[in-house]
C-alpha positions as CSV (number, residue, x, y, z in Angstrom):
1,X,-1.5,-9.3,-9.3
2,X,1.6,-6.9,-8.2
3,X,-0.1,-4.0,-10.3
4,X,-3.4,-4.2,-8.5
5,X,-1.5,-4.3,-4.8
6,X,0.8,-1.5,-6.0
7,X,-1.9,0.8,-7.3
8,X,-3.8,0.0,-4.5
9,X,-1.2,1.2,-2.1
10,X,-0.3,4.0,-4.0
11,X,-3.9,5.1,-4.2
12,X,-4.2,5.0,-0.4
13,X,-1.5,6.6,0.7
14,X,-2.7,9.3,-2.0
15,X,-5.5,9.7,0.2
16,X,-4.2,9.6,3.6
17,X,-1.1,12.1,2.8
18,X,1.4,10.1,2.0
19,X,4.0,10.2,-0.7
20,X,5.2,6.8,-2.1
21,X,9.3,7.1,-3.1
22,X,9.5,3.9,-3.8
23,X,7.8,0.6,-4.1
24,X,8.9,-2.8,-5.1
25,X,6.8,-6.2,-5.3
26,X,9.6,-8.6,-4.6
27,X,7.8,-12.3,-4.7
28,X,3.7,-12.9,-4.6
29,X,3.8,-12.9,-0.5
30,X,6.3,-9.5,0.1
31,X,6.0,-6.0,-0.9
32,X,8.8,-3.4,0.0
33,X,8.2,0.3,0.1
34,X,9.6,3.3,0.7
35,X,7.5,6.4,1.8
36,X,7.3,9.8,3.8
37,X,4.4,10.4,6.0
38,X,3.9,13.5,7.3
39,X,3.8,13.8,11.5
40,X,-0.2,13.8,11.5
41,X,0.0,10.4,9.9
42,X,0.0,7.6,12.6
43,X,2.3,5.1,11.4
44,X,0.1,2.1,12.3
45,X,-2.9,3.9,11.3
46,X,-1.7,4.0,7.5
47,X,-0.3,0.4,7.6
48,X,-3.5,-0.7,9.6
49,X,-5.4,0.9,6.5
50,X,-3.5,0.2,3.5
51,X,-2.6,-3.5,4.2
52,X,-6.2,-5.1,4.3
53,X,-7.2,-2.9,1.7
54,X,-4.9,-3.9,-0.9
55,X,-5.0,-7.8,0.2
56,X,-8.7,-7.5,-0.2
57,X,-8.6,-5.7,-4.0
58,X,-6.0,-8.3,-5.2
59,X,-8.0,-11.3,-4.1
60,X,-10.9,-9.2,-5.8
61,X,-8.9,-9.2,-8.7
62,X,-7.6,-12.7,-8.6
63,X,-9.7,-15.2,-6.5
């Protein structure tokens, strides 16, 4: 399940501008990442839009 939340994120932030330094899935319920966004990118907007969207493709993945 971590490499579907992890690609997930990376593909979105891929989309919205936003470089990924770092990520880490530390336990099934915690994800820790490190990442620039550039000053256009609102950060709520990018965590408003990659959160649900990777919750949503991992229970895709794994109901």
């Amino acid at each position: 399940m971590a490499e579907v939340v992890v690609q997930n994120i990376r593909s979105k932030s891929e989309e919205l501008g936003v470089t990924i330094h770092e990520i880490e899935v530390v336990d099934q319920c915690y994800v820790e990442c490190y990442f620039f966004a550039p000053p256009k990118v609102c950060l709520t907007d990018y965590l408003k839009a990659v959160k649900p969207a990777s919750t949503k493709q991992a229970f895709k993945a794994y109901p």
